[in-house]
N, C-alpha and C positions, 0 to 999 in steps of 0.2 A: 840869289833868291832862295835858291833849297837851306843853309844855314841859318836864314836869317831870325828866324823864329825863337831858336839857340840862342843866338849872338847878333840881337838887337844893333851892334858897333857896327856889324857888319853895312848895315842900308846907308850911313852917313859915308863911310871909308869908299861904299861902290860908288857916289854919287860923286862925291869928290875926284875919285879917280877918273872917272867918266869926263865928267867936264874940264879934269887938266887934258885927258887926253883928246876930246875935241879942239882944245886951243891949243893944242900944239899940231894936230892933224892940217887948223885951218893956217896956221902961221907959217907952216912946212910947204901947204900948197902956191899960200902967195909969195911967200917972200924966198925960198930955198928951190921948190924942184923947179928946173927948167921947164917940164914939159906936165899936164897933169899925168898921175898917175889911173892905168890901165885897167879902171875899176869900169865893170858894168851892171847891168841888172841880175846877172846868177849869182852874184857876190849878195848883194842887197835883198834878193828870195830867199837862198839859200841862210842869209842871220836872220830873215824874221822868221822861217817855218822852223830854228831853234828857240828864237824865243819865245814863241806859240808855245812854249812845253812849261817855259817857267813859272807862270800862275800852277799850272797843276803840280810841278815837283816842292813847289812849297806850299801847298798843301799837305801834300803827304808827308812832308818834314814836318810839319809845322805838328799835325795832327800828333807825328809819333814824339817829336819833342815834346809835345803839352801834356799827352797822355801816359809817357814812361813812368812812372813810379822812381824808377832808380835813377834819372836825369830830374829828379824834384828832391832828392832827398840830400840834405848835409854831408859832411866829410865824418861827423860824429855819429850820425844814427844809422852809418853801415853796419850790416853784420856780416861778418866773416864768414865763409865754408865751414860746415862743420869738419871737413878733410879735404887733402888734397884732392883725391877722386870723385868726390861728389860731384854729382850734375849740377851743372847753374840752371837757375831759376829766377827768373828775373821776376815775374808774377806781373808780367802786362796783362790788359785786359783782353785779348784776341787770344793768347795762351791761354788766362784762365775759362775764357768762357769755351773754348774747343777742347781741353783738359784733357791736352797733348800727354803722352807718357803716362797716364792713368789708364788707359787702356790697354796696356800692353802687360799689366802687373795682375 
């Protein structure tokens, strides 16, 4: 969920995976373990108050992937450092409008 905004490939590969690994979860329980396995309800709280978080972490991916400037632009329309030592500058919008490092000069 946090990448997927990125890499769109990602939501098809998690769903897929998911459902192979439910049918092999449910195949494993009938036909392979002898006895069920020693799952209870802390197992089952404890992955949903994780997945309680993933709406909001792709959000926040989501936002910074769509809004990066430098994760939207070509292999060609990069520009180089003017030197080695120079500060990066990425020129997001939360950088420019707080206009970090101008304060200090």
């Amino acid at each position: 969920m946090m990448f997927g905004t990125g890499m769109p490939i990602l939501f098809p590969v998690a769903a897929s995976s998911l459902l192979v690994l439910y049918c092999l979860e449910n195949y494993m329980l009938y036909y392979i373990y002898k006895a069920p396995p020693a799952y209870d309800e802390v197992l089952n709280n404890m992955v949903l108050q994780k997945l309680a978080w993933a709406p909001f972490m792709l959000m926040i991916f989501g936002y910074w992937t769509l809004t990066n400037p430098q994760l939207q632009q070509t292999y060609e329309s990069m520009e180089p450092l003017a030197r080695d030592s120079s500060t990066f500058y990425n020129d997001h919008m939360w950088y420019a409008s707080l206009k970090i490092g101008t304060v200090l000069a």
